[in-house]
C-alpha positions in Angstrom: 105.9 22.6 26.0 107.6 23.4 29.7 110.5 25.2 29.1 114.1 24.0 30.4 116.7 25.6 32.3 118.4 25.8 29.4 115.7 27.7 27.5 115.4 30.1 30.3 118.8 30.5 30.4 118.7 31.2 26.3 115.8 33.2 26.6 117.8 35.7 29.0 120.9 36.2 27.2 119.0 37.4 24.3 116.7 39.4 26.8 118.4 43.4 26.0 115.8 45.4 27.1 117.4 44.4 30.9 121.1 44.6 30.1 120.7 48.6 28.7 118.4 49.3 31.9 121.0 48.4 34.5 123.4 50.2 32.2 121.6 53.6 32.5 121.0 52.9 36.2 124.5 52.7 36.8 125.5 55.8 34.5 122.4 57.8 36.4 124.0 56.8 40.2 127.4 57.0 39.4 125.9 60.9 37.9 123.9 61.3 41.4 127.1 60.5 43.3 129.0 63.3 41.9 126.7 65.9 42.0 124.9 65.2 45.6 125.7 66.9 48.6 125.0 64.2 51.4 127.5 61.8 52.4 125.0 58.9 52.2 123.8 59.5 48.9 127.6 59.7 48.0 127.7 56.2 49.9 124.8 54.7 48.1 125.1 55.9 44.2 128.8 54.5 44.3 127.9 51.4 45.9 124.8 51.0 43.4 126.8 51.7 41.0 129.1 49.0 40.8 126.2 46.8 41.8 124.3 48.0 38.2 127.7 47.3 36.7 127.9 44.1 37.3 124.6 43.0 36.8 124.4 44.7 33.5 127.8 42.3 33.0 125.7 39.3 33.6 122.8 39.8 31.9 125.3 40.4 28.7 126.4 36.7 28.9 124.8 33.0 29.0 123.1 33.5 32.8 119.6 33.6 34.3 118.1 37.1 34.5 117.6 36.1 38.4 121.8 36.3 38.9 121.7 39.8 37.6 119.0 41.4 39.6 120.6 39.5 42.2 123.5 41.8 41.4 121.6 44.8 41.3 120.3 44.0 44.7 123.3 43.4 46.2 124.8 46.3 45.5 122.0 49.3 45.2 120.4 48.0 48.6 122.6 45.2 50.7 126.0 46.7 49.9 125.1 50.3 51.3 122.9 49.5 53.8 125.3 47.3 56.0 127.8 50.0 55.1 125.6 52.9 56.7 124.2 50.9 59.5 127.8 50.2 60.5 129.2 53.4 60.0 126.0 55.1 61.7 125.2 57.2 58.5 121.9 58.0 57.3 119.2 60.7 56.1 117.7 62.9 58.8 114.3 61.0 59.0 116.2 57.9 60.7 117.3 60.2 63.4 113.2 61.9 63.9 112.3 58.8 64.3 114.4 57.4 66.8 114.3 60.8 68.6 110.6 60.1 68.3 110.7 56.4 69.7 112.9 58.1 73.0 110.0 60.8 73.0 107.3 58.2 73.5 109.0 56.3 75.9 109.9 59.6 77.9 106.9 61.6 77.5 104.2 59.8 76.7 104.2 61.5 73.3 106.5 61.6 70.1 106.5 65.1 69.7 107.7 68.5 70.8 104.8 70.5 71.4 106.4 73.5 70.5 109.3 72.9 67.7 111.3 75.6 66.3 114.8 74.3 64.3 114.2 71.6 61.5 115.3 68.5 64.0 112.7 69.4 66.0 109.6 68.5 64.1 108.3 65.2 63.8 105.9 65.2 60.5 105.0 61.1 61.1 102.4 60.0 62.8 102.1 58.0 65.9 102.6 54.9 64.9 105.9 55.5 63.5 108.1 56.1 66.3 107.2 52.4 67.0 110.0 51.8 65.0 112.1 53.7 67.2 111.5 52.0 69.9 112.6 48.9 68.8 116.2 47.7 69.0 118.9 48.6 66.3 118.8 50.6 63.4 115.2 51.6 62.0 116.2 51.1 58.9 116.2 47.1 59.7 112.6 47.1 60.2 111.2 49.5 58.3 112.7 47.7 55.0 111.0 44.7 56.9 107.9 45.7 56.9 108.5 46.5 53.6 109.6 43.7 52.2 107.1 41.7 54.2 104.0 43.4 52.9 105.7 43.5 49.5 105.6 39.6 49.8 102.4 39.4 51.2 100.9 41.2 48.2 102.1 39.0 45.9 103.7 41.6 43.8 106.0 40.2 40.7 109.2 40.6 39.9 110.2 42.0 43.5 114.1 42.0 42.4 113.2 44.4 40.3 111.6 46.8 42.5 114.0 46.2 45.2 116.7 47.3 42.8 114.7 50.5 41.6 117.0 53.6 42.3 113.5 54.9 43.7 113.4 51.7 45.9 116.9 51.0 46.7 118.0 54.4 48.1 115.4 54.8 50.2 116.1 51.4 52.1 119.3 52.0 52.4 119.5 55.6 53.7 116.1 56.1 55.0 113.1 54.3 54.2 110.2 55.7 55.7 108.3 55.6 53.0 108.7 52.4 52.2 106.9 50.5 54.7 103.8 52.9 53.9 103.2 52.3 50.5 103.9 48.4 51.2 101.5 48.1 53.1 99.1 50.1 51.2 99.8 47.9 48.4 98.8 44.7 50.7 95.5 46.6 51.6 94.6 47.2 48.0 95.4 43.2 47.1 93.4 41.6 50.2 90.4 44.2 48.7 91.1 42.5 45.4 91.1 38.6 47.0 87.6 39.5 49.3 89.6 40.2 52.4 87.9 43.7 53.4 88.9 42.8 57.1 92.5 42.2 56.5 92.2 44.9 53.7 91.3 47.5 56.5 93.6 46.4 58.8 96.5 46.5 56.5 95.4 50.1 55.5 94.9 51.3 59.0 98.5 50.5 59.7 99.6 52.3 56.9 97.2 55.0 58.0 98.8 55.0 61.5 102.5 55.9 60.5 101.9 58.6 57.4 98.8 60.7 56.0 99.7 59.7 52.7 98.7 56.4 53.4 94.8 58.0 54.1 93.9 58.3 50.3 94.2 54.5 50.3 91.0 54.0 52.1 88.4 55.1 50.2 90.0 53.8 47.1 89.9 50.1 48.8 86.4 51.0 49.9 85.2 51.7 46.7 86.9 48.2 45.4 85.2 46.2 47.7 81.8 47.7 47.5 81.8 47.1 43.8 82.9 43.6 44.1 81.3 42.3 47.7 78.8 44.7 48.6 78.0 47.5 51.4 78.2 45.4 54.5 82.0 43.9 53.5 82.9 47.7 52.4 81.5 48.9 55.8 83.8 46.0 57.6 86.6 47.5 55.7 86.0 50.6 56.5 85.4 50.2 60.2 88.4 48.2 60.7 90.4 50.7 58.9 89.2 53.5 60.1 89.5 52.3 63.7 93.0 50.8 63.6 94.2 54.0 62.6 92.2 56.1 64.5 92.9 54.5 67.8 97.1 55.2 67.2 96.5 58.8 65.7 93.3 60.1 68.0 95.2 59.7 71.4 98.0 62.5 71.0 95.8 64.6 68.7 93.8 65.0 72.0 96.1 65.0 74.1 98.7 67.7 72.3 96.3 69.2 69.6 98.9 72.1 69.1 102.1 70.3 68.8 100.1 67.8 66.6 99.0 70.1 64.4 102.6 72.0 64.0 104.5 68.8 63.4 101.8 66.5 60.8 100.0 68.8 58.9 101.4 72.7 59.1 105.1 71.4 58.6 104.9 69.0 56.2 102.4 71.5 54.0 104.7 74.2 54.8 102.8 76.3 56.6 105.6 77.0 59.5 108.6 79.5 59.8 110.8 76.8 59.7 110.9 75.1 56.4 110.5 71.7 55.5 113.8 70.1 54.1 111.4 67.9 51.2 112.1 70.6 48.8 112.7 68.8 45.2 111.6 70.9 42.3 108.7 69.4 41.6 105.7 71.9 40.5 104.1 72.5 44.2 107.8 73.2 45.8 108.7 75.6 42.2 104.8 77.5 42.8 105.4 78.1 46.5 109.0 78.9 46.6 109.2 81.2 43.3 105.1 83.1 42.8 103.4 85.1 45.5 100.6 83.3 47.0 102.2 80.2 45.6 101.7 77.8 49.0 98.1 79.0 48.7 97.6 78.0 44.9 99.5 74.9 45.4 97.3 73.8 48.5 94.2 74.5 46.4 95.5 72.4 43.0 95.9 69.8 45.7 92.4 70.2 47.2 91.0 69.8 43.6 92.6 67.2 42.2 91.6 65.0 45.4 88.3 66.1 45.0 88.1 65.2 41.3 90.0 61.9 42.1 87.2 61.3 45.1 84.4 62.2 42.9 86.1 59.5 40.0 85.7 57.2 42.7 81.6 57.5 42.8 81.1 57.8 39.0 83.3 55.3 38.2 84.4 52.9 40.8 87.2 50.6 40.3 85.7 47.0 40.0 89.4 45.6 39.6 92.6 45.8 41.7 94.1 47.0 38.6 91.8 49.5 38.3 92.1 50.6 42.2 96.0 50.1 42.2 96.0 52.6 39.0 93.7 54.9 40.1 95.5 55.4 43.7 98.8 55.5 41.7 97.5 58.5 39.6 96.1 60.3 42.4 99.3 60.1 44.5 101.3 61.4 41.5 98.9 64.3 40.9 99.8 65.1 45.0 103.6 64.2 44.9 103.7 66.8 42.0 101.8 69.2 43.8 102.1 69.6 47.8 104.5 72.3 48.4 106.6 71.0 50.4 107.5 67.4 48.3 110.2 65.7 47.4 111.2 63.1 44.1 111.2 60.1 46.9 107.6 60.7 47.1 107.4 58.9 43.8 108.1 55.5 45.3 104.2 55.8 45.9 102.3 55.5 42.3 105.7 53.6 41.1 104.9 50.9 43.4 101.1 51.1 43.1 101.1 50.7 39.1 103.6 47.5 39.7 100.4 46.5 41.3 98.5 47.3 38.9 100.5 45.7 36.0 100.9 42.6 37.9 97.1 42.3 38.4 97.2 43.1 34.4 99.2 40.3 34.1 97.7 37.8 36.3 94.0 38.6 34.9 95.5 38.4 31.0 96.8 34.9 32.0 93.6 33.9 33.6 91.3 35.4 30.1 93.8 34.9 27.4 93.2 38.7 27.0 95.9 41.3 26.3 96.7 43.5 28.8 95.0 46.7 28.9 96.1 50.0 29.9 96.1 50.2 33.8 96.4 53.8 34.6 94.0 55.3 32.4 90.9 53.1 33.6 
């Protein structure tokens, strides 16, 4: 029998599980506001605070769960975001990449071939000083791509992520993260629907503004070669691998040093200058605290892709859940261990096993099967 709106509305109110979650949110911001050092994270936890507040409010009382995300959103993302913009406050990476978009429009090239202080390194790639190049704050389109892709994919419950701490702050203070693994996530769904052209292309954006977006290939690959066969695969992986190629090949030729300073010995911290991603997260606590520790990191990194690339040909993932889970256990396993990382990072499996668990979902719908563990397929 179809529910009414009074049912739903029922159905809600006696819904806890919700209701204690915005609760801790806004006990765990209102915390992170205290204790931070950065003006804009002062900015956002009090802001999402209040916003958790309130929606934990509603979702105590007789209203759709929809009105209290609605909350949540409103003030962990909407809230702060207009107040930074305005104000002209944000994390560092909004200023690289606008310094990065005036770079390319100079120069020819979005970075300095021979950086020495912190502001001087640009770790994206190429094809993210494109969004420093167009008008206002980068913020405003990155969180569009975002959201865009995020749509695109067909990924449930997107209050919910929006109104993630590990969501929320990001878009309001920085965000270039965001509009990586969104559109990784789109990649990895057209795979799943039998897209492998739009799948690559989707993917080799990705690829074009952030080498974390790389290890999304082969995993899409390996989906659509078990579902469709070699030739789709090889479409996927020529459109791909060309998309992003074409943006990133160009300045590595053309400035192989200052290419090479800024995307891959900076971010892996392998300059004097060190990278300002230092959470404590196992790969920053090896190479900041045991002798050789970089080295040891680098090398837990180089194994566990290789045993996540080898899981790949003994095992391929025939499902998107399967593919989303995978990448989202791989990308953990590196966020954890690169030594030069940072708890943000994490936006990346959390928004890949939503994927997952929504494919869960939508397959257990479809079969009348219970859901199965995603992650550990």
């Amino acid at each position: 029998m179809r529910k009414t709106f009074g049912d739903r509305v029922a159905t809600d109110a006696g819904w806890p599980v919700e209701r204690y979650a915005w609760a801790g949110c806004a006990v765990a911001v209102a915390g992170f506001a205290q204790v931070s050092d950065l003006v804009t994270h002062r900015v956002w936890g009090w802001a999402a605070a209040a916003g958790y507040t309130l929606a934990a409010f509603l979702a105590s009382g007789a209203v759709p769960r929809p009105a209290a995300r609605a909350a949540a959103v409103a003030g962990a993302v909407v809230a702060p975001l207009v107040g930074l913009v305005v104000t002209g406050l944000g994390q560092s990476e909004v200023a690289v990449i606008e310094r990065s978009g005036r770079l390319l429009a100079a120069t020819g090239s979005p970075y300095v071939t021979a950086p020495s202080a912190v502001g001087d390194f640009n770790p994206y790639l190429p094809g993210m000083a494109l969004f420093g190049l167009l008008p206002g704050d980068p913020r405003w389109w990155l969180g569009g791509v975002f959201v865009a892709s995020l749509g695109a994919a067909g990924l449930r419950s997107p209050g919910l992520l929006l109104a993630c701490p590990l969501v929320a702050l990001p878009l309001a203070v920085g965000g270039v993260d965001l509009p990586v693994a969104g559109l990784m996530c789109l990649g990895l769904a057209l795979a799943g629907r039998g897209r492998p052209g739009g799948a690559g292309l989707a993917l080799g954006a990705a690829a074009a503004l952030k080498w974390t977006a790389w290890p999304a290939l082969p995993v899409a690959l390996a989906l659509v070669a078990v579902r469709q066969g070699g030739r789709p695969a090889l479409r996927c992986a020529g459109v791909g691998l060309g998309t992003g190629t074409a943006v990133v090949l160009p300045f590595a030729l053309t400035d192989p040093a200052g290419f090479f300073r800024n995307v891959v010995a900076f971010p892996f911290g392998l300059t004097a200058t060190d990278s300002p991603a230092g959470s404590p997260l196992p790969g920053r606590l090896l190479a900041a605290h045991v002798p050789g520790g970089t080295v040891i990191a680098l090398a837990l990194l180089t194994v566990g892709a290789l045993l996540t690339g080898a899981s790949l040909a003994v095992r391929p993932p025939g499902t998107l859940r399967a593919a989303a889970g995978r990448l989202a256990l791989g990308l953990g396993l590196a966020t954890a261990l690169m030594p030069a990382t940072r708890f943000g990072y994490l936006v990346y499996p959390l928004l890949l096993a939503a994927l997952a668990h929504g494919a869960a979902r939508r397959d257990s719908e479809v079969t009348g099967r219970p859901v199965e563990r995603t992650l550990a397929r």
